[in-house]
VMD Tcl script that builds the backbone (N, CA, C; Angstrom):
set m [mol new atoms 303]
animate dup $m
set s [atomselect $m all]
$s set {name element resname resid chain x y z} {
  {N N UNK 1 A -79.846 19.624 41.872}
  {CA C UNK 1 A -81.224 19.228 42.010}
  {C C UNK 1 A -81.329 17.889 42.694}
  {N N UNK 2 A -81.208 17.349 43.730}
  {CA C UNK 2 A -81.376 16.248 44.571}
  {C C UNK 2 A -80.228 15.804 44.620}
  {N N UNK 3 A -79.937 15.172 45.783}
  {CA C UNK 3 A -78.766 14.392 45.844}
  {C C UNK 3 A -78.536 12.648 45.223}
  {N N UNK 4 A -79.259 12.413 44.869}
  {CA C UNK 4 A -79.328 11.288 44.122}
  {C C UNK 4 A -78.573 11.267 42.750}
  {N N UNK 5 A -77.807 10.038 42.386}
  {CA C UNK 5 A -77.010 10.267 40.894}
  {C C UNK 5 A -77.950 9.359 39.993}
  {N N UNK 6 A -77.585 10.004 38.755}
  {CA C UNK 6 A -78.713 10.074 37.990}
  {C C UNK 6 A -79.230 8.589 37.813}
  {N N UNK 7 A -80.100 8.241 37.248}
  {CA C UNK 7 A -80.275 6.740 37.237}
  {C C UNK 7 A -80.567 6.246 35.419}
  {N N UNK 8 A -79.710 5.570 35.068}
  {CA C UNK 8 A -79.698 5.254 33.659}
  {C C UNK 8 A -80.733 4.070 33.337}
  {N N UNK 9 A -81.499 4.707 31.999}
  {CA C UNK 9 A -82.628 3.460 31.658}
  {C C UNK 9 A -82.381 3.588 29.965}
  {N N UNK 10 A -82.184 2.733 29.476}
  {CA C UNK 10 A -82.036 1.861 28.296}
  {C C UNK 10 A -82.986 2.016 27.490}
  {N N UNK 11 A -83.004 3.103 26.222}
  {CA C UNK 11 A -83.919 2.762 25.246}
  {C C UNK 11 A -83.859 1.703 23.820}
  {N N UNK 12 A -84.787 0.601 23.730}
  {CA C UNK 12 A -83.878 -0.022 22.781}
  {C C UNK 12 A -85.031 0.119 21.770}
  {N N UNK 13 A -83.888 -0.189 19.857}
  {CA C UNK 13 A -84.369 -0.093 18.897}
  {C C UNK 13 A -84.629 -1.362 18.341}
  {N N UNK 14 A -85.439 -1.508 17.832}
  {CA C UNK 14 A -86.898 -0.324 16.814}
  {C C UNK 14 A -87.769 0.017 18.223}
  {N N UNK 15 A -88.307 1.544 17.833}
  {CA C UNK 15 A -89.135 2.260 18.966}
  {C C UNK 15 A -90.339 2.611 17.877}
  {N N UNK 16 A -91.594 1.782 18.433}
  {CA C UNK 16 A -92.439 2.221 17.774}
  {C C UNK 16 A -93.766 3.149 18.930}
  {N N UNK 17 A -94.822 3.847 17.626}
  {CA C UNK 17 A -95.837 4.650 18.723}
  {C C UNK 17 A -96.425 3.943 19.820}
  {N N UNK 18 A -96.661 2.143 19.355}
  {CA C UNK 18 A -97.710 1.878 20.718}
  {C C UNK 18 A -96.453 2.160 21.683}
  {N N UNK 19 A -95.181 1.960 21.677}
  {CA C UNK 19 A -94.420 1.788 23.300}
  {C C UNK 19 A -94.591 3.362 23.188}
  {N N UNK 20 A -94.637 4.169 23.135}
  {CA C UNK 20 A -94.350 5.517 24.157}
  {C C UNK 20 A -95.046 5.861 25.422}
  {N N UNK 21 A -96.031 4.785 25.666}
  {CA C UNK 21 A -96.564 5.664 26.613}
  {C C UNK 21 A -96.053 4.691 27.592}
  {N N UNK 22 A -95.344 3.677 27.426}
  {CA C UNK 22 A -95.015 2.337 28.577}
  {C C UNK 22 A -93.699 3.451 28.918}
  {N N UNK 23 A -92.902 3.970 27.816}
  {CA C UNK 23 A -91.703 4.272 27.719}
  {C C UNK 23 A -91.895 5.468 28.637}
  {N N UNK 24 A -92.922 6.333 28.463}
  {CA C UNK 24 A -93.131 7.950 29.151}
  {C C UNK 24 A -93.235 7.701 30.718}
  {N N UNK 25 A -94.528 6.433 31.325}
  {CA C UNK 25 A -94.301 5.533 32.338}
  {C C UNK 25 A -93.047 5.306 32.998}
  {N N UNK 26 A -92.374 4.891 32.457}
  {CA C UNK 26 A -91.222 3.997 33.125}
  {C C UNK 26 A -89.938 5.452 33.268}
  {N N UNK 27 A -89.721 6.222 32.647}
  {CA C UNK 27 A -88.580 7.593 32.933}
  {C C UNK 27 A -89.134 8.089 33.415}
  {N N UNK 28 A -90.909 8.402 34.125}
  {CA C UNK 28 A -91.779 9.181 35.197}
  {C C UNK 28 A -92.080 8.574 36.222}
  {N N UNK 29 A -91.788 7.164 36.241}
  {CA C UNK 29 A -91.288 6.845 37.715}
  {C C UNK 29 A -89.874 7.107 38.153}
  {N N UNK 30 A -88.713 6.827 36.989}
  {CA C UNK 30 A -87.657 6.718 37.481}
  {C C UNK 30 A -87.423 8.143 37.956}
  {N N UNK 31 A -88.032 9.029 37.180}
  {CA C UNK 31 A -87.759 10.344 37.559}
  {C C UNK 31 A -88.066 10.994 39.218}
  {N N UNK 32 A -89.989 10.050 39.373}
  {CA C UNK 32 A -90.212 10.300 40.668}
  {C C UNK 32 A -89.344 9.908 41.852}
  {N N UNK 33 A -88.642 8.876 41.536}
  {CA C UNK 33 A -87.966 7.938 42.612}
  {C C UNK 33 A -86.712 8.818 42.512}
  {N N UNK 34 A -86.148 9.253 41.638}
  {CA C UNK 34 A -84.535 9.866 42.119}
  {C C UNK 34 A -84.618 11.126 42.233}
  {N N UNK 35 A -85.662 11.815 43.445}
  {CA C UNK 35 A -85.529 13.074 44.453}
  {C C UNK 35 A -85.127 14.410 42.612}
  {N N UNK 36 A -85.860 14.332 41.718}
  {CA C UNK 36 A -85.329 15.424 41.056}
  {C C UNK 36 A -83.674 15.260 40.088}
  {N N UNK 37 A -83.132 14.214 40.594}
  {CA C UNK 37 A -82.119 14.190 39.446}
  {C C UNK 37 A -81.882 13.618 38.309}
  {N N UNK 38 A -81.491 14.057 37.135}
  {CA C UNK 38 A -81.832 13.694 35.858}
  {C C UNK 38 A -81.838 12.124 35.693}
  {N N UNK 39 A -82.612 12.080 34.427}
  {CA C UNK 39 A -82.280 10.450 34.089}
  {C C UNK 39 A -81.498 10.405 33.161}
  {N N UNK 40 A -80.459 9.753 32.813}
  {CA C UNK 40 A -79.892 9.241 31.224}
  {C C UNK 40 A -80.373 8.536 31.036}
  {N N UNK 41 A -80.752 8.200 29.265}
  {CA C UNK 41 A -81.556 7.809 28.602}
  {C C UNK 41 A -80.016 7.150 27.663}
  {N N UNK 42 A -80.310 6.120 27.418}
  {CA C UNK 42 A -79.023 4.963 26.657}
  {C C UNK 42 A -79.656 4.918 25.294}
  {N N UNK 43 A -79.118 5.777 24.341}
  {CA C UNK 43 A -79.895 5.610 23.293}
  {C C UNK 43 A -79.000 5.044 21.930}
  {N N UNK 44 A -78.257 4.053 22.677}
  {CA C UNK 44 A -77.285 3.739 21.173}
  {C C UNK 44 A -78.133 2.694 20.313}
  {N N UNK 45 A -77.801 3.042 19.174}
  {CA C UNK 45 A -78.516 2.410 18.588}
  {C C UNK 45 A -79.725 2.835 18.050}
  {N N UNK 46 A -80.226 3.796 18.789}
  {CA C UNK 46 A -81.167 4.149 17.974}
  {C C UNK 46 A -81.292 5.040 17.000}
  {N N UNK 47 A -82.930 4.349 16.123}
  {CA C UNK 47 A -82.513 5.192 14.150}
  {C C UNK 47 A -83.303 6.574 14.977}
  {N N UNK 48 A -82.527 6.841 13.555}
  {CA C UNK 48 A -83.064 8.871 13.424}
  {C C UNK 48 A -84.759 8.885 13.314}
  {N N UNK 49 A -85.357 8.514 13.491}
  {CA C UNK 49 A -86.755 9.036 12.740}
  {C C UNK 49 A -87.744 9.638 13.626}
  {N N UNK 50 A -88.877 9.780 13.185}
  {CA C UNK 50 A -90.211 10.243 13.787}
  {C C UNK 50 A -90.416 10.193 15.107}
  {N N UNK 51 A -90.544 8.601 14.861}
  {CA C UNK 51 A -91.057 8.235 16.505}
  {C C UNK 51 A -89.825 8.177 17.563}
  {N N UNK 52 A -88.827 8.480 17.359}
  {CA C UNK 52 A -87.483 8.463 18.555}
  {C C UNK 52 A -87.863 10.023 18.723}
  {N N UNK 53 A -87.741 10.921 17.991}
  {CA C UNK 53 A -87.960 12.450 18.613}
  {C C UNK 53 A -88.758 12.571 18.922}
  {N N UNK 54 A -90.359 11.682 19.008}
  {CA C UNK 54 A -91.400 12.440 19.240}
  {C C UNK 54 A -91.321 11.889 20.664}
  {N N UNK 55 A -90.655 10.330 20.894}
  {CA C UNK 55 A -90.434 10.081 22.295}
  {C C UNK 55 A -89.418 10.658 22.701}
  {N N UNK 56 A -88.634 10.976 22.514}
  {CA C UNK 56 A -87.066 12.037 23.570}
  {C C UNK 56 A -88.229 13.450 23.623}
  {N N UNK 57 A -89.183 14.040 22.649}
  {CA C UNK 57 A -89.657 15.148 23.061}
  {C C UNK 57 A -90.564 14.702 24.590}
  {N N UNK 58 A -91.374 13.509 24.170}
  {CA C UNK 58 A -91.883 13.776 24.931}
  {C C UNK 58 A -91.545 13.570 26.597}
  {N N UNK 59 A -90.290 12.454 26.806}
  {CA C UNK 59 A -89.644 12.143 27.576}
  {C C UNK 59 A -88.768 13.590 28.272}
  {N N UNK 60 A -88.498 14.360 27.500}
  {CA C UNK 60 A -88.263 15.838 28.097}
  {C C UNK 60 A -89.317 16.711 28.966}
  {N N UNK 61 A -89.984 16.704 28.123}
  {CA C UNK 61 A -91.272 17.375 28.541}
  {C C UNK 61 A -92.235 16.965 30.178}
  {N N UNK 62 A -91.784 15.537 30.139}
  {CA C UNK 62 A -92.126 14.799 31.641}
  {C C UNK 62 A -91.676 15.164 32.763}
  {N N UNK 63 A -89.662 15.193 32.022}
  {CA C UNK 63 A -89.145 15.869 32.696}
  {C C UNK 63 A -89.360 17.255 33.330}
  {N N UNK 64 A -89.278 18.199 32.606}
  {CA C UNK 64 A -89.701 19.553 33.274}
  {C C UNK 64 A -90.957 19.410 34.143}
  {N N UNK 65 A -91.879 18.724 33.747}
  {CA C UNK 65 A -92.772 18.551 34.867}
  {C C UNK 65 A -92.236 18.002 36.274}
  {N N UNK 66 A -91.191 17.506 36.427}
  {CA C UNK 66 A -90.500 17.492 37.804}
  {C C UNK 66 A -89.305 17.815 38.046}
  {N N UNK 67 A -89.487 19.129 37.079}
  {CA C UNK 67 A -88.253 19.815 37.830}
  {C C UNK 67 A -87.048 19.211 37.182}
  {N N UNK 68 A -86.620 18.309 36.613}
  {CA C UNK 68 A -85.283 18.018 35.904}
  {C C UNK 68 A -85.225 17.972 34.155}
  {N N UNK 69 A -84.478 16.792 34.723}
  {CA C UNK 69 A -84.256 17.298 32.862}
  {C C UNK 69 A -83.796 15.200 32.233}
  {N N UNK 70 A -83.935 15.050 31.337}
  {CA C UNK 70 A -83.816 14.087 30.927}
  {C C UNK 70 A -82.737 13.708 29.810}
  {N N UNK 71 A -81.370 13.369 29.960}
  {CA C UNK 71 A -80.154 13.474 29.215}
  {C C UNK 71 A -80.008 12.223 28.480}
  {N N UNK 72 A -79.387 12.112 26.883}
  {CA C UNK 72 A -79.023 11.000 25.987}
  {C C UNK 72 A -77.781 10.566 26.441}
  {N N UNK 73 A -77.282 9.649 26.403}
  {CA C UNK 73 A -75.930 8.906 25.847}
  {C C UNK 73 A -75.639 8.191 24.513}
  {N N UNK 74 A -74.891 8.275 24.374}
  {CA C UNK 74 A -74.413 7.546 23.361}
  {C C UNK 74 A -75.883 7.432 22.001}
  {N N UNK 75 A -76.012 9.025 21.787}
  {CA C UNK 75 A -77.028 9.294 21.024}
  {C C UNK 75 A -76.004 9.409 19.323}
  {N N UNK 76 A -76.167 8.951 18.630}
  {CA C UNK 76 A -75.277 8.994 17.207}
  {C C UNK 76 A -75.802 10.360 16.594}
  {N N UNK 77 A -74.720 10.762 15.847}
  {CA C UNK 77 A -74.720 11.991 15.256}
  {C C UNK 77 A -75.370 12.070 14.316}
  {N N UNK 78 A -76.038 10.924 13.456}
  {CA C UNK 78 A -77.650 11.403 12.981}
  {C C UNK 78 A -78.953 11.716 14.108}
  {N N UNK 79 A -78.810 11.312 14.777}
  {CA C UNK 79 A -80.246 11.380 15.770}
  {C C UNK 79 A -80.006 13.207 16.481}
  {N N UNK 80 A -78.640 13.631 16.874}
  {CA C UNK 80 A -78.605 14.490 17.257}
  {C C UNK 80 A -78.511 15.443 15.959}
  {N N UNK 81 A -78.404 15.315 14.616}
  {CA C UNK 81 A -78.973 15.960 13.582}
  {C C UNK 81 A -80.177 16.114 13.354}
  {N N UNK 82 A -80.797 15.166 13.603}
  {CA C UNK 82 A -82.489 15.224 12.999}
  {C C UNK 82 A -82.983 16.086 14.252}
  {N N UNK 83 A -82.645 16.203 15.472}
  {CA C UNK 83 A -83.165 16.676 16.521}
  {C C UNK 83 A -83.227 18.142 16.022}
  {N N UNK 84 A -81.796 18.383 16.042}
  {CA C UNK 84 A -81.303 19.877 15.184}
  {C C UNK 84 A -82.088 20.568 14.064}
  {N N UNK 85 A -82.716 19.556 12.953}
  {CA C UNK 85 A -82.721 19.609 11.755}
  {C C UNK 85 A -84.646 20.219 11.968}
  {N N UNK 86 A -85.306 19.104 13.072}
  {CA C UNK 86 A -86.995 19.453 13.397}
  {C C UNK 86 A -86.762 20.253 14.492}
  {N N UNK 87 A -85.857 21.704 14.855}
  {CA C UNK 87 A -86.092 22.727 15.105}
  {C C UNK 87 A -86.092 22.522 16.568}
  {N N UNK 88 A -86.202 21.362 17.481}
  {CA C UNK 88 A -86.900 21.093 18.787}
  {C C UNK 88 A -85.322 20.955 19.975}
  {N N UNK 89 A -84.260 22.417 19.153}
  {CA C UNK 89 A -83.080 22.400 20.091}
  {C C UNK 89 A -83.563 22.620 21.566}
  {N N UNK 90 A -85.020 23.682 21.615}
  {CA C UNK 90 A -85.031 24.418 23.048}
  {C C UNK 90 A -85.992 23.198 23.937}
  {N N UNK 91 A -86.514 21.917 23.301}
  {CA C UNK 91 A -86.836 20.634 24.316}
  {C C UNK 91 A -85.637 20.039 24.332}
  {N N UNK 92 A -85.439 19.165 23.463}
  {CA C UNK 92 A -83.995 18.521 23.564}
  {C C UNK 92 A -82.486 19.362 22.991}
  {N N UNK 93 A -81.721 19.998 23.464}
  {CA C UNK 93 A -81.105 20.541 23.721}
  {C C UNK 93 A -79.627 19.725 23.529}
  {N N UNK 94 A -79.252 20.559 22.203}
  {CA C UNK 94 A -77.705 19.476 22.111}
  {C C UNK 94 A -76.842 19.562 22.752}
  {N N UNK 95 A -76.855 20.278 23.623}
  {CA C UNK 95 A -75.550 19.700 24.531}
  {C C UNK 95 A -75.669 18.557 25.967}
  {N N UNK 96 A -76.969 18.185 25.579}
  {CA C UNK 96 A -77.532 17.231 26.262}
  {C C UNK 96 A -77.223 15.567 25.853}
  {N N UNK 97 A -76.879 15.623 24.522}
  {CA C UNK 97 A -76.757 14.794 23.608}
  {C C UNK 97 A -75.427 14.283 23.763}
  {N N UNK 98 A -75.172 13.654 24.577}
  {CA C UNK 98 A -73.688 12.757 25.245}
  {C C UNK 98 A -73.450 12.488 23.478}
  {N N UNK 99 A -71.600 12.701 23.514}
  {CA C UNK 99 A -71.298 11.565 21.999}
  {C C UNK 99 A -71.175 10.260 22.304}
  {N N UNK 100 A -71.478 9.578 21.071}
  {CA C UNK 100 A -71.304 7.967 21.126}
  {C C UNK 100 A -70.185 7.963 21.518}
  {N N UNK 101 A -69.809 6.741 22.318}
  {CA C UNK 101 A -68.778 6.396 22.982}
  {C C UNK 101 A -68.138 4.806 22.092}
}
mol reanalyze $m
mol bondsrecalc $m
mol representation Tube
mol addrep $m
């Protein structure tokens, strides 16, 4: 999907509701700017809860609107549990879910 390599953007913790929409902003430009190829999303560090899945959902979901897809790194094996656990494998998708490094 484009020849461009992917372009990595940094989510940092605590992630609360007012940032999601700065956060949805900023991976829907990066997304526009790299011709269709995925973004990694740097998510070490971040806690398991509410508002991190409801932003990786919705940060997916942006994605498919242009055609790619939006990948974790260094996502910890609670966060890729809780993802598992609220049912939402077929948005965020665990094998998307880089292991912590």
């Amino acid at each position: 999907m484009g020849s461009h390599p992917a372009r990595v953007i940094t989510i940092y913790s605590p992630l609360e509701r007012a940032d999601l929409p700065g956060l949805y902003a900023r991976v829907c430009k990066a997304l526009g700017e790299n011709a269709g190829a995925p973004v990694v999303c740097d998510v070490t560090g971040m806690t398991a809860d509410a508002v991190v899945v409801d932003a990786l959902c919705r940060l997916q979901l942006g994605a498919r609107h242009w055609g790619c897809s939006v990948r974790l790194r260094n996502a910890a094996p609670d966060l890729a549990d809780l993802v598992r656990l609220c049912g939402l494998d077929d948005v965020i998708r665990p094998e998307v879910l880089e292991p912590a490094s």
